[in-house]
C-alpha positions as a Python dict, from the first residue, in 0.01 Angstrom:
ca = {
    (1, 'X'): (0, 0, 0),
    (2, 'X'): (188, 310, -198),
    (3, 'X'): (256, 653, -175),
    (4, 'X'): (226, 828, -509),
    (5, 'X'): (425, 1129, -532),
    (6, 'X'): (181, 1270, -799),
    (7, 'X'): (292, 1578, -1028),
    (8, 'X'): (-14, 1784, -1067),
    (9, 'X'): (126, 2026, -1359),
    (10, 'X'): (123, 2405, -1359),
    (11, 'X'): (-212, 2452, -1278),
    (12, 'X'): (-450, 2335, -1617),
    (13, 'X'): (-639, 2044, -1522),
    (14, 'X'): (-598, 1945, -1854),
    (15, 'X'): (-224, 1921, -1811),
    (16, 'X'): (-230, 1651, -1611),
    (17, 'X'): (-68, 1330, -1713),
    (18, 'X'): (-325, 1024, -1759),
    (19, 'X'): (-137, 787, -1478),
    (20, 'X'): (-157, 1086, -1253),
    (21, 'X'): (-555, 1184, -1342),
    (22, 'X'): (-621, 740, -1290),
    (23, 'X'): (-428, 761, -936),
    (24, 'X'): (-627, 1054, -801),
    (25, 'X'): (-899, 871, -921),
    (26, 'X'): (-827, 561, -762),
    (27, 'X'): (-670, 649, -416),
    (28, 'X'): (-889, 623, -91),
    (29, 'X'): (-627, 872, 45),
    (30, 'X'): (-516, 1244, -129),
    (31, 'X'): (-273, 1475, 55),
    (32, 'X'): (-246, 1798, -199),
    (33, 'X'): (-42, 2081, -208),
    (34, 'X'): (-346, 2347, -149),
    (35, 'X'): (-142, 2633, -208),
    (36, 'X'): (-69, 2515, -501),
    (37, 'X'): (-273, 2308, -668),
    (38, 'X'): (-623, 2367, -749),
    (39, 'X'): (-914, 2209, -606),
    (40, 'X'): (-1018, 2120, -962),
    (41, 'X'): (-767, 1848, -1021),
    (42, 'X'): (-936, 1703, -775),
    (43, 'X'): (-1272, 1693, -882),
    (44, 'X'): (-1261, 1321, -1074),
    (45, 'X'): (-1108, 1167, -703),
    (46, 'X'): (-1395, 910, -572),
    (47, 'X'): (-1642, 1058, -332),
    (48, 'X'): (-1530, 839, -60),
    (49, 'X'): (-1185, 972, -88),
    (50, 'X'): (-988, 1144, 209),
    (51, 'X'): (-862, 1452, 92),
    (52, 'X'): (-670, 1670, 333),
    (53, 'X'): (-541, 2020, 195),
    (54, 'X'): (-129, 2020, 378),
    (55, 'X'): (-83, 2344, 324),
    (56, 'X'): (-163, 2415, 677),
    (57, 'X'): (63, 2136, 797),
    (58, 'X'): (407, 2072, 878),
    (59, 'X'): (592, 1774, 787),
    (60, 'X'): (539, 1596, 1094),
    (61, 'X'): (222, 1577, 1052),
    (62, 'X'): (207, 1510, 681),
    (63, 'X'): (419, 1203, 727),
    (64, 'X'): (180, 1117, 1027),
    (65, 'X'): (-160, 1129, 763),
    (66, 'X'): (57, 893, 509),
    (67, 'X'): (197, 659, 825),
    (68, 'X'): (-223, 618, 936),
    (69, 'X'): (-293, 517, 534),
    (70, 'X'): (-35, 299, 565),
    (71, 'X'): (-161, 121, 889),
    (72, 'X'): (-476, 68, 671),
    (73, 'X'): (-326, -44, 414),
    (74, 'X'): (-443, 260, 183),
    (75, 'X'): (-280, 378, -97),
    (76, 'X'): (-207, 734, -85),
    (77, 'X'): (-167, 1046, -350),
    (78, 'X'): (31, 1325, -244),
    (79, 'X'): (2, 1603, -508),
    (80, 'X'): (241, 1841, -582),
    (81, 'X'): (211, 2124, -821),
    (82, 'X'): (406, 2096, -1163),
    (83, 'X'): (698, 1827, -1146),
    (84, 'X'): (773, 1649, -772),
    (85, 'X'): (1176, 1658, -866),
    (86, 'X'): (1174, 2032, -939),
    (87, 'X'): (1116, 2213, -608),
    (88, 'X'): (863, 1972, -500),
    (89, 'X'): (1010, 1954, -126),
    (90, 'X'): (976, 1607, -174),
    (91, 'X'): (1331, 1467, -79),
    (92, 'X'): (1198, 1511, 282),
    (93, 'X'): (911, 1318, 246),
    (94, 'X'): (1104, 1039, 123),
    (95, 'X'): (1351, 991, 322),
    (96, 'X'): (1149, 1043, 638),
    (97, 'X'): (956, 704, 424),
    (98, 'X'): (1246, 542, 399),
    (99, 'X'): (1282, 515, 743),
    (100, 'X'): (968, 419, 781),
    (101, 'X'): (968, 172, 513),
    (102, 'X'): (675, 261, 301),
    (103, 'X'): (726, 226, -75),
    (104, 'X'): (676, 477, -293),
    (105, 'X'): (654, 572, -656),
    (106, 'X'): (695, 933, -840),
    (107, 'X'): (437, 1044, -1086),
    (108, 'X'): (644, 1323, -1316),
    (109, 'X'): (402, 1605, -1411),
    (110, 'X'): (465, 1913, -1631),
    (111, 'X'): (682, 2182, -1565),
    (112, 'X'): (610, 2554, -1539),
    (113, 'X'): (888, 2606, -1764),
    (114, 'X'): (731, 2396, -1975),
    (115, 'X'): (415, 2530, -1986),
    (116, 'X'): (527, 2914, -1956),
    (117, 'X'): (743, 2850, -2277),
    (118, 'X'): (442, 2706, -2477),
    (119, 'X'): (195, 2996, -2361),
    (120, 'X'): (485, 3198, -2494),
    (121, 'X'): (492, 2965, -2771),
    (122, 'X'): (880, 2942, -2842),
    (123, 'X'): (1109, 2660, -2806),
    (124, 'X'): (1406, 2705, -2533),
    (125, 'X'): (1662, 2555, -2679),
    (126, 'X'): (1771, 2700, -3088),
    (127, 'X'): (2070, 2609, -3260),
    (128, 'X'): (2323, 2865, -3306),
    (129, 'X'): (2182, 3065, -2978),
    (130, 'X'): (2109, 2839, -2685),
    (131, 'X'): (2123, 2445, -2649),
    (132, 'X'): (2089, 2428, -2276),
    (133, 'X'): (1819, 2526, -2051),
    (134, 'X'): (1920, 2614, -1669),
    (135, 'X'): (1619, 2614, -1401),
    (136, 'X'): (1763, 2729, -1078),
    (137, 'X'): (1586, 3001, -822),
    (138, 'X'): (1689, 3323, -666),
    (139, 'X'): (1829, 3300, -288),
    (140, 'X'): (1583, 3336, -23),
    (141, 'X'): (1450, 3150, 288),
    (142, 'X'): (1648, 2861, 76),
    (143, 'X'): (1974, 2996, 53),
    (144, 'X'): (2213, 2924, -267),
    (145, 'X'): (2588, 2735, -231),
    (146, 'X'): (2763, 2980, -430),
    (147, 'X'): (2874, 2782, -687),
    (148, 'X'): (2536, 2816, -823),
    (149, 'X'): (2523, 3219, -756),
    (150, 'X'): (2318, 3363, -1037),
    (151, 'X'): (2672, 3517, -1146),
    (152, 'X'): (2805, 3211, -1172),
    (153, 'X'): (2535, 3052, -1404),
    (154, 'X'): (2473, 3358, -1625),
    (155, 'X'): (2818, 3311, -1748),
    (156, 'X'): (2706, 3019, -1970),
    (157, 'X'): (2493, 3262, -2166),
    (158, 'X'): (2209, 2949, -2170),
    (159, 'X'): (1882, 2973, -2130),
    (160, 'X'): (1744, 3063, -1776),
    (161, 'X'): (1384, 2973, -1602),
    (162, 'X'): (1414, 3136, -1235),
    (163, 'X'): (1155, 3037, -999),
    (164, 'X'): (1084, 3224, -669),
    (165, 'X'): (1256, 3543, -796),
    (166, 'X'): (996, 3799, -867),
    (167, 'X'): (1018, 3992, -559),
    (168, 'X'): (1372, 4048, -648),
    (169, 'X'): (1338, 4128, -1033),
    (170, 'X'): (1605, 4407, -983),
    (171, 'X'): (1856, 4191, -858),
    (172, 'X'): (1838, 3955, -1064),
    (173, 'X'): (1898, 4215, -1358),
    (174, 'X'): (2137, 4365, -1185),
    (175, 'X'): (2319, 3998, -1174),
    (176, 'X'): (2269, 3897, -1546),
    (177, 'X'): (2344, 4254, -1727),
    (178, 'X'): (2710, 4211, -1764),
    (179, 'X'): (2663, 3885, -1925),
    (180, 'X'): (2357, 3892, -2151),
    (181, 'X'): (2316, 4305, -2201),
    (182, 'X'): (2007, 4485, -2171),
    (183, 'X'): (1890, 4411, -2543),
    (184, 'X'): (1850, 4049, -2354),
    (185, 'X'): (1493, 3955, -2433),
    (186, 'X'): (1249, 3862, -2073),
    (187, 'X'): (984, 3680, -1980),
    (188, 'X'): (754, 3706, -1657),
    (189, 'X'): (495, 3451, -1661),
    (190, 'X'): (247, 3456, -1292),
    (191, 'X'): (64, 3145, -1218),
    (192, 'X'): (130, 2989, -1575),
    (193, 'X'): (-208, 2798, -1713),
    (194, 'X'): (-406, 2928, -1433),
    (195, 'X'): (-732, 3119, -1472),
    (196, 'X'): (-577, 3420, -1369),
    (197, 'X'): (-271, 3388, -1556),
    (198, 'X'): (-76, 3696, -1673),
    (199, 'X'): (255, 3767, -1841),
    (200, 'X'): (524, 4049, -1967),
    (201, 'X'): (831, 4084, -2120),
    (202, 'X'): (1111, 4287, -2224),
    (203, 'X'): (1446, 4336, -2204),
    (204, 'X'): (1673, 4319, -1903),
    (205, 'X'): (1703, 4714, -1991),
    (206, 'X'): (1312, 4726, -1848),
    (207, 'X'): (1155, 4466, -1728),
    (208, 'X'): (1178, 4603, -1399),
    (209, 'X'): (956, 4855, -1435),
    (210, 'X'): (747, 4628, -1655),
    (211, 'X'): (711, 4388, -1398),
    (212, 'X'): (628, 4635, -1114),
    (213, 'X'): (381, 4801, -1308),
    (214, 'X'): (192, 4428, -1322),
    (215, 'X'): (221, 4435, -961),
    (216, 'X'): (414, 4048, -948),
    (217, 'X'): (469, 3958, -588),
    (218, 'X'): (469, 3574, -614),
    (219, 'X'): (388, 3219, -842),
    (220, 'X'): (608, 3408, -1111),
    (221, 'X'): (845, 3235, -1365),
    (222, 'X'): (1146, 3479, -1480),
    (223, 'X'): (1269, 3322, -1853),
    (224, 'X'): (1580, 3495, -2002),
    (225, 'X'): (1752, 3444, -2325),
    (226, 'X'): (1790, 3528, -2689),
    (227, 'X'): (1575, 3256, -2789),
    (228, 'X'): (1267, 3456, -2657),
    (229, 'X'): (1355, 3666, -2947),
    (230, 'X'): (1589, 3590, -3174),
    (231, 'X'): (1751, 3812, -3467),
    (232, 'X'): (1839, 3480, -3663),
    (233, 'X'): (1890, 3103, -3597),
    (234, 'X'): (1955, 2807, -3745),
    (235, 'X'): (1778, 2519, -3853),
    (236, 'X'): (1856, 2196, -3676),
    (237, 'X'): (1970, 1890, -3794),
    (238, 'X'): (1657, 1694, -3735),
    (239, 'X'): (1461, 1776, -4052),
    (240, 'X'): (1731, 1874, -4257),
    (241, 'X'): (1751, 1685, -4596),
    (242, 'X'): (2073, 1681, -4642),
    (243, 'X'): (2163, 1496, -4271),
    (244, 'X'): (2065, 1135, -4277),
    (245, 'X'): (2002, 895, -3971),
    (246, 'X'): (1838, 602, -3864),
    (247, 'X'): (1462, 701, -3966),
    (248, 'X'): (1549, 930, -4246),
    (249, 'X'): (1778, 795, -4508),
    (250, 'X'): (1972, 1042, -4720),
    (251, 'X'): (1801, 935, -5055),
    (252, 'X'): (1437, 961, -4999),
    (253, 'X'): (1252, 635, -5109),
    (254, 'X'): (1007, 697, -5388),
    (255, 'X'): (693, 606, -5185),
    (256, 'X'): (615, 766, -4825),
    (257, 'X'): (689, 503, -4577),
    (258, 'X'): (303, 391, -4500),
    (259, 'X'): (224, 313, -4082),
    (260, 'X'): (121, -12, -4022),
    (261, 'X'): (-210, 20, -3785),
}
C-alpha cells in the first residue's frame, strides 16, 4: 500500500503529468482537493474508485480516510492542485503518516507560476534583468516570519510570483514601490488554465485600479518584474556561438550531428 501525494497542475487537465494521470487511473482510493481541483482530472479514475472531495474535511479526518485504505491495503491518491511542495499543506499530512508508518511518494505537478508565465508567454528569468525567481505569499491567516516580509524580499529586485495576495493588491504595491518604481511592469493572472481564466497587467503605478475593476477576490497569481516587459536584454549564453561547452563545440563540425533512433 502507498499514498501518492499527486500534483494535479493549475487546473488544465491536459497539464497533468503522465505518472500522475496513470495513478489516478490506477488507485482504488482518491482523496482530491475539491476546491481546487477540478472534477475533470478525475474523469479517467476507474469506476470502482472511491473518490471523496476533502474540501469539507479537516485533517483528522483526512488522515482517518487514508489510515482505512491502508487497513485494506489500498493504495491511495491524494490530489493537490498545482505542485504538493508549493503550498500544498502537505507537510501535515506527512508527518501525521510518519507516525503512522504509511509510506508515501510525491507526484510533482506544474506550477501556477509556471503556467501563468506561459499564458503570458514570457520567460521569468532574462539575463541582464532577473536570474532568480522568488514565490512567496502575502501574510494572512498564515502569518509571515519577518525575515521574509515582502520588504525584505523586494530588495533583491528578482522576479516575484505572490500567491494568496489579491485581496491585498494595494499593499502589496505599497510594499514593492520603493524598490521596483511604478514603471514596474504587473501581472494578475485568476485561476490560471481554468475555463474561466482571466488576467491584467500594468504597472505597480495602476494595477490597483486595474485589478479592482476585474473584480479579483481570490485563486489570483500577482507576477512582478521587468522581465514582464523589458526595454532590452541580453542573450544568454546557451545558444551563443561564440561560448562553447560540452554539446556545442566552438568550431561547428561540417555535418549536423545526426540522432541515432
Amino acid at each position: 500500500m502507498n499514498v501518492y501525494f499527486v500534483g494535479a497542475g493549475p487546473g488544465d487537465p491536459e497539464l497533468i503529468t503522465v505518472k500522475a494521470l496513470r495513478l489516478i487511473q490506477e488507485c482504488p482510493v482518491i482523496l482530491y482537493a475539491g476546491s481546487l481541483v477540478p472534477e475533470e482530472i478525475l474523469r479517467d479514475a476507474s469506476e470502482d474508485a472511491l473518490i471523496v472531495d476533502t474540501a469539507p474535511l479537516n485533517l483528522d479526518e483526512i488522515i482517518e480516510l487514508i489510515k482505512q485504505a491502508n487497513d485494506k491495503g489500498q493504495d491511495v491518491a491524494r490530489v493537490h492542485s498545482g505542485d504538493p511542495s508549493i503550498y500544498g499543506a502537505t507537510g501535515e499530512q506527512m508527518r501525521r503518516l510518519d507516525q503512522l508508518d504509511i509510506p508515501y511518494q510525491v507526484i510533482p505537478g506544474v506550477t501556477a507560476t509556471s503556467a501563468s508565465a506561459a499564458w503570458l508567454n514570457k520567460e521569468l528569468t532574462l539575463s541582464g534583468i532577473s536570474q532568480t525567481v522568488i514565490m512567496t505569499r502575502y501574510a494572512g491567516k498564515t502569518p509571515m516570519p519577518e525575515r521574509e516580509n515582502l520588504k525584505s524580499l523586494a530588495q533583491h529586485g528578482a522576479t516575484l510570483a505572490i500567491h494568496l495576495g489579491v485581496t491585498r493588491i494595494h499593499k502589496v504595491v505599497e510594499d514593492l514601490l520603493p524598490f521596483y518604481g511604478e514603471n514596474c511592469p504587473v501581472a494578475v493572472c485568476y485561476r490560471t488554465s481554468w475555463p474561466d481564466a482571466d488576467k491584467v497587467t500594468g504597472t505597480l503605478g495602476n494595477i490597483v485600479e486595474k485589478v479592482r475593476e476585474k473584480k479579483f477576490t481570490r485563486t489570483s497569481l500577482i507576477l512582478v518584474g521587468h522581465v514582464l516587459d523589458p526595454e532590452n536584454f541580453d542573450d544568454s549564453y546557451l545558444y551563443s556561438e561564440d561560448q562553447a561547452h560540452v554539446y556545442r563545440p566552438k568550431v561547428k563540425p561540417t555535418e549536423p550531428r545526426k540522432v541515432k533512433r
